[in-house]
N, C-alpha and C positions, 0 to 999 in steps of 0.2 A: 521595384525601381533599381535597390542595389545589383538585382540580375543583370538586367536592363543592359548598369551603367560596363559592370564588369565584362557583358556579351562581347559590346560593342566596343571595348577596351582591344577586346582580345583581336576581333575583325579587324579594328585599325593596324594591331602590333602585325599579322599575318599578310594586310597589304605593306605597310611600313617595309615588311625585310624582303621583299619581291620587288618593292621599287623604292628602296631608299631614300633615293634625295627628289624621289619625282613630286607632285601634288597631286594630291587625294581630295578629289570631288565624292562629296554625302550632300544630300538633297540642296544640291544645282550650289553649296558652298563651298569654296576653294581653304580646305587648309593644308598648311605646307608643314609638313613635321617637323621636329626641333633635333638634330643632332648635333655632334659632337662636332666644335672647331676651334681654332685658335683666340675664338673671338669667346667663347662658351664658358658661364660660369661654372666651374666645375665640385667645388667638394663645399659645401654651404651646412651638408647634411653628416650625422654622424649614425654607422648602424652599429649596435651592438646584436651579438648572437645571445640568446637569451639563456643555452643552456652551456656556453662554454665561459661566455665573458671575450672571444675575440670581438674584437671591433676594424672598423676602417672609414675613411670618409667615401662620400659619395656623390654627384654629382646632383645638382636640386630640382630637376624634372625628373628623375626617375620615381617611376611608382612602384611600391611596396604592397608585395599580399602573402597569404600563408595558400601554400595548395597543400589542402588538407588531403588529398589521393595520394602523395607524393612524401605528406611528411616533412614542408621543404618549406624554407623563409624564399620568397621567391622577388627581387627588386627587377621590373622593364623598365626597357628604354624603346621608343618606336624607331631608332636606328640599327642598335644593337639588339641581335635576335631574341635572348633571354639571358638573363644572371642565375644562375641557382645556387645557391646557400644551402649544401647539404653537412649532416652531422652522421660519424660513422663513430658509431662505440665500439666497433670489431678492429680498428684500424689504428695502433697507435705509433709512436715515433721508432720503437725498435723494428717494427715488421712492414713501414712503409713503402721502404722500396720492395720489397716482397710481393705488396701490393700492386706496386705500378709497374714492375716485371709481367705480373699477371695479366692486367687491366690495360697496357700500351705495348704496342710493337717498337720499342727502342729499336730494333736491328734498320729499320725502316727512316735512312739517312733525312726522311723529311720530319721525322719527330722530332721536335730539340727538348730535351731534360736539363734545365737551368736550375741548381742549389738556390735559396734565399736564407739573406741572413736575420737570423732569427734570434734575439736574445732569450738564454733558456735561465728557468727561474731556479734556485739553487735547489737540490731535488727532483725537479721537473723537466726533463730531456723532451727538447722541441724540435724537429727536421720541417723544411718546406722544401716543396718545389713548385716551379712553373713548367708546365708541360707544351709546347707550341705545335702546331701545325703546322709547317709550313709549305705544304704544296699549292698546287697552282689552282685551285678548284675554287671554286665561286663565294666559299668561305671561309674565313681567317676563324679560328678556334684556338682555344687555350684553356688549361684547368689549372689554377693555384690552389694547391695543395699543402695544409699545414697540418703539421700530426703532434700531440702533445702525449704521454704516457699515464698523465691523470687524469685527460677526458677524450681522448678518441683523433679521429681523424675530418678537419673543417674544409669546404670544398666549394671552393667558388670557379663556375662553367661558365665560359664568356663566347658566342658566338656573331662574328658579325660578317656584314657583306661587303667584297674584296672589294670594292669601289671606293670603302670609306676606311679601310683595316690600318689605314697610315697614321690616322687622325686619332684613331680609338688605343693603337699602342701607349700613344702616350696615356690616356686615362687609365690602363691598365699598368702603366707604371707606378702612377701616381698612390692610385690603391696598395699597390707592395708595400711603397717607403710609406701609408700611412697605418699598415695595420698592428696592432698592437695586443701582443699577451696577457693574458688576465696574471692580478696579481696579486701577492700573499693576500690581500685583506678582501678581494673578491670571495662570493658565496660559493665558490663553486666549490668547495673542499669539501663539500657534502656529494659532491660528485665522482669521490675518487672512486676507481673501480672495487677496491677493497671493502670501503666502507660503506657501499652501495653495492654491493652482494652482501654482507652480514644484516643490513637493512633488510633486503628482498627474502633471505634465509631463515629472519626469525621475527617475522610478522606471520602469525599463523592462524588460521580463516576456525579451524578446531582441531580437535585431539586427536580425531582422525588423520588429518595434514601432518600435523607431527609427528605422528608415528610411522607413513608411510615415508616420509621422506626424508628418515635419518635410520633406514637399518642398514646398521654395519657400513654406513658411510661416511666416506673421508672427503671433507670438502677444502678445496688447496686458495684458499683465500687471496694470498699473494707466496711467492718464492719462499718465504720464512718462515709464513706464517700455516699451518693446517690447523682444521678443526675437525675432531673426532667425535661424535657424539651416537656412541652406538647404542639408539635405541630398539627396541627389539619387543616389540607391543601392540595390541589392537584394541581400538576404540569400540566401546559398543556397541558403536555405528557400521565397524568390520567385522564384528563378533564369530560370524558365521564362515570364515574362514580357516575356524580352528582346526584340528585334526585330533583325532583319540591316540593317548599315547598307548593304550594297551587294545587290540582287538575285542580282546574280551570284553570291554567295556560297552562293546557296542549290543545296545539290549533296545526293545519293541518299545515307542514311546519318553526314550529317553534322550535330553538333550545338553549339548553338551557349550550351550551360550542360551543367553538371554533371549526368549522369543520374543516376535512382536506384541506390543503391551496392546489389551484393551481399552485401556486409559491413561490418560497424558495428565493425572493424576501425581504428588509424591507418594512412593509408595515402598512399602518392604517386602523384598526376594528374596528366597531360602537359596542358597546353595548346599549341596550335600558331596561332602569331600571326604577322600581317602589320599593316604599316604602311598608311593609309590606300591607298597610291600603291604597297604592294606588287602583285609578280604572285604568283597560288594555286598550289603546286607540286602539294598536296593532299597532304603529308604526314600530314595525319591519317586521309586514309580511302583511299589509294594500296596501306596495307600496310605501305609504309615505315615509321612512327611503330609498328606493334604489332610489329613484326622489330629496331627499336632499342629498344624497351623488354625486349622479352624479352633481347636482350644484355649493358643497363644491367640488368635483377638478375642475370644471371649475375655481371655485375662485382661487386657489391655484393656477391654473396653469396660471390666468391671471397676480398674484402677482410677482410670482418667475419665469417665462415664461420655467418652465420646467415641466414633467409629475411626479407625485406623486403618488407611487403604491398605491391604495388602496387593500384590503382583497376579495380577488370573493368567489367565490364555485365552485363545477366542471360543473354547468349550467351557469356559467360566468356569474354569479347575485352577485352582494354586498354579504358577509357572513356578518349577523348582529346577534348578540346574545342574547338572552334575561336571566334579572336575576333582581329576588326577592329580594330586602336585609330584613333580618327577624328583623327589625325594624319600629314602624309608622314613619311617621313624625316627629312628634313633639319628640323622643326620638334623633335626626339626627340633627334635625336643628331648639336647641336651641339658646340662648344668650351664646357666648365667657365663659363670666363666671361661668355659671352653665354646662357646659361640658369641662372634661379637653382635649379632643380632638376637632378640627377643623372639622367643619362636613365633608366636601369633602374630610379628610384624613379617618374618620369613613367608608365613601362608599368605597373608592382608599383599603381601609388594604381588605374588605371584597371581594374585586372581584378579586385580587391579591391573597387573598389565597385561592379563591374557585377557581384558576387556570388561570385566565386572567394575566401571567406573564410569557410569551414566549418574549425574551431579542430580538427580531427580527421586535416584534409593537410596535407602537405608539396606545393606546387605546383611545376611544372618546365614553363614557360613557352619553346617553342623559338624565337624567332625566324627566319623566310628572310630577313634580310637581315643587313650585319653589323655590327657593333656596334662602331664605329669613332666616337667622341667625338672631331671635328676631326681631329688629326693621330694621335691616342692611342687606344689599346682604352679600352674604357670600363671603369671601376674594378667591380670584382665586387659585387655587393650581397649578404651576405650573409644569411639570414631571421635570424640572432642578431644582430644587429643591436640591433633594439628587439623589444619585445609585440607579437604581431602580423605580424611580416614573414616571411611563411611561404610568398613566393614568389621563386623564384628565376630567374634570366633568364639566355637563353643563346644562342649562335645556331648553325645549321646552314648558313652561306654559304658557298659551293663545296665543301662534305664530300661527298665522292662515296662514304663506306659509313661508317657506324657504329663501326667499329673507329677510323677518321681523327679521327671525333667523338669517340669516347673517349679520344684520346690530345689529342686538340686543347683540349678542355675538362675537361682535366684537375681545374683549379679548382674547376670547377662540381658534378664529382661527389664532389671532395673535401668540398664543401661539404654535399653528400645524406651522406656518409660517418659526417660530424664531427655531422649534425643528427641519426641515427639511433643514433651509439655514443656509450650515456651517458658512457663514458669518457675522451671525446676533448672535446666539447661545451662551451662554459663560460655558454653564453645559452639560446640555443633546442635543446630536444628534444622527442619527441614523448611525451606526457602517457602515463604508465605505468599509468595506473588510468583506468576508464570515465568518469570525474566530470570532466567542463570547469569551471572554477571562473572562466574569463575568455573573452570573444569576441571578437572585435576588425576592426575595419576600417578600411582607411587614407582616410582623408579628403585627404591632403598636407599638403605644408605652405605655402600658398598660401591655397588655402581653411581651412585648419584656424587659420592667422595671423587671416587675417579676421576667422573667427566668435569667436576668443580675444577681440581685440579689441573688437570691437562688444556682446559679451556680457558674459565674464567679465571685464572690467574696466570695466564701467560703475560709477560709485559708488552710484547707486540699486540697481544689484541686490546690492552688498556689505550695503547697509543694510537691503533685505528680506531677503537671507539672514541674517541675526545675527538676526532675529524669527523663526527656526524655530527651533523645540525639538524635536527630536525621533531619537532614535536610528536611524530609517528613513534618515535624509538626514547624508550624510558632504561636508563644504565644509573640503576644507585644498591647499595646496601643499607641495611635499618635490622633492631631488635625488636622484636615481639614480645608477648607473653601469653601461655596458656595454662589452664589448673589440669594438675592430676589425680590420680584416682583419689589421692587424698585431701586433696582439696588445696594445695599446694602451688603457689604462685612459681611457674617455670617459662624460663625464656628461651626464645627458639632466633632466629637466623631466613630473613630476607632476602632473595635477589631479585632485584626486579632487572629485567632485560628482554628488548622491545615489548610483546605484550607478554610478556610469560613471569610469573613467579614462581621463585624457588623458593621451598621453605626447609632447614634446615637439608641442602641439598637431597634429603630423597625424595618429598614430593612437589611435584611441576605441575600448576596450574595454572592455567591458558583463559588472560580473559578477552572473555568476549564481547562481541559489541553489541 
């Protein structure tokens, strides 16, 4: 029926501007359309634009609809040919006439370009114009044009037939002196362009998103303001994009990211790492590496008397990964002091951002060399630690069998033990239900210092965040607490910002919906 009524709207508006003031005969009934005259009630009605806050009056037979092809608030009248109510986000008060140099033949003595006076809000730089037609052709046309610098360019297109265009000026005067700018205490300040890009920027769908759409990019917010967040990382989900930093690494069966899982399982993947300057014993693809993993769940499963997924492939072999870190030794695993990073968070940030951060493993990163911190073993990293730390680091230097490494690295599988039984556990476990509700990857905290810096505490970007409104976007700080190896009550550092947390600015976790 609403078809119906709309069809038949539109047929009458198409006879209407073809014969104006004539009468229009529908089945053998005489009706005479209603336009505009000295005698016509005219502004009864009030329209507001829904995404700017202008308004105007309007005359109270005109009918209102949305043409959704178009995009466009759309008000007829069966005299005047059509109104259109459009909204330009590309067009605003500094580049107007820009625009209507483009879009109008000014040089063309029958276009008039008329200023209107507009009062601008303090802040807010407002320009209009009326654009006229005036040649001699069968219709009077006109485009008021109002451009604001915090929401765009508003456009109302008035077309009518020369027979009636004397009677209709006046209506279109009326409309100028009645329309009126939206004002400080209207919604629209969720609207400005600034803080509706920071919105659109860091709403992030996953980890993948995130990482491809900030490497080495400089996004220019407003005039003042830039935001730098050079991230430089792949999602698990991109894994396979990586490259071999040394040719020689390139060997028969060996890979160098997370292959497709057999199962959608939580589950624990070996990685098998060397240091720039390491030699390749090929514990990953020797044999070696799938004969100590099948011993390590025996362990486990002697410990916790229950089965513990490990990572296969689709030949129902261990998936074990191999990867380079582009450092020697001796730049990794100096003395405490002379490195402001821990070295096993050095390896943990570099293979989390070259994609080893699928929120569904447990990772078990073996080192061939040994992990001797100057004179000291290097302090254990645990994945409970913080959000996110869900690799663990270990080393196999001079273990001549697997059993030596299990007693040797006692720690380490204490720590697979404590991550796997919820009862031992007091940070990290592995998630009991299908649903990830957080994603996380370590950035460090070096780089993660910086981007704090140079972003989140700039004052201009505190002051266009306090201009969004809107329950999509979460901007606060909070402390935390998490135990360390010793059992030790420590407190860590929150940001939360749209959907993303930061925890102790190295690692960003992205929740999801």
């Amino acid at each position: 029926m609403k078809k119906y009524i709309l069809g038949l709207s539109l047929v009458l508006l198409f006879i209407a501007c073809s014969k104006a003031q004539e009468e229009i005969n529908i089945n053998n009934q005489t009706i005479e359309p209603i336009c505009y005259t000295g005698e016509t009630e005219i502004f009864p009605k009030n329209f507001i634009h829904e995404n700017t806050g202008i308004s105007f009056e309007y005359p109270s037979y005109w009918e209102f609809y949305f043409d959704h092809e178009n995009r466009s608030q759309v008000l007829t009248d069966s005299c005047a040919d059509i109104i259109i109510y459009r909204f330009n986000k590309d067009v605003f008060a500094d580049n107007l006439d820009e625009y209507i140099n483009l879009n109008y033949n000014l040089s063309n003595p029958q276009i008039s370009k008329t200023a209107l006076v507009l009062n601008n809000l303090k802040g807010y730089k407002a320009l209009g114009y009326k654009i006229e037609n005036l040649n001699e052709s069968d219709y009077y046309s006109n485009d008021i044009l109002i451009a604001q610098n915090t929401i765009g360019l508003f456009k109302i297109k008035i077309q009518i037939n020369k027979d009636i265009k004397n009677d209709y000026k006046e209506i279109i005067e009326e409309i100028i002196q009645s329309l009126t700018m939206p004002t400080e205490t209207f919604a629209f300040i969720k609207e400005e362009p600034e803080a509706r890009q920071i919105m659109k920027n860091f709403i992030f769908d996953n980890i993948k998103d995130l990482c491809e759409r900030y490497v080495e990019q400089d996004i220019q917010v407003k005039k003042d303001l830039t935001i730098n967040i050079p991230f430089n990382c792949n999602s698990f989900e991109n894994q396979n994009n990586l490259t071999l930093i040394k040719k020689n690494d390139s060997k028969k069966n060996r890979s160098i990211y997370d292959r497709s899982d057999s199962s959608n399982e939580y589950q624990i993947h070996m990685i098998y790492i060397l240091t720039n300057d390491g030699n390749d014993s090929e514990f990953d693809i020797s044999g070696k590496g799938e004969q100590f993993l099948n011993e390590l769940k025996k362990e486990l499963y002697e410990k916790l008397n229950k089965n513990i997924h490990f990572d296969y492939d689709k030949n129902n072999k261990h998936d074990i990964s191999f990867a380079r870190i582009p450092l020697n030794h001796s730049e990794i695993f100096s003395k405490p002091n002379e490195n402001e990073l821990n070295s096993t968070e050095i390896i943990s940030t570099y293979l989390s951002k070259i994609g080893f951060n699928n929120p569904n493993k447990l990772y078990l990163a073996i080192l061939d060399k040994p992990m001797m911190c100057g004179s000291e073993p290097c302090k254990t990293n645990k994945p409970n630690l913080k959000k996110g730390h869900n690799i663990i680091i270990s080393s196999r230097y001079d273990i001549k069998n697997n059993q030596e490494y299990l007693m040797s690295n006692k720690d380490q599988i204490q720590i697979i033990i404590d991550a796997v039984d919820l009862s031992k556990n007091k940070n990290f476990k592995f998630p009991t239900g299908k649903e990830i509700k957080e994603h996380c990857i370590m950035i460090g905290k070096l780089e993660g210092k910086k981007i704090f810096n140079q972003f989140f505490q700039d004052p201009k970007l505190q002051e266009t965040i306090n201009k969004i409104k809107s329950s999509e976007f979460e901007y606060k700080q909070e402390t935390e607490n998490y135990y360390s190896e010793s059992n030790k009550l420590i407190s860590f550092q929150k940001l939360y910002f749209g959907n993303l947390i930061i925890y102790d600015n190295e690692t960003w976790c992205l929740k999801t919906k």
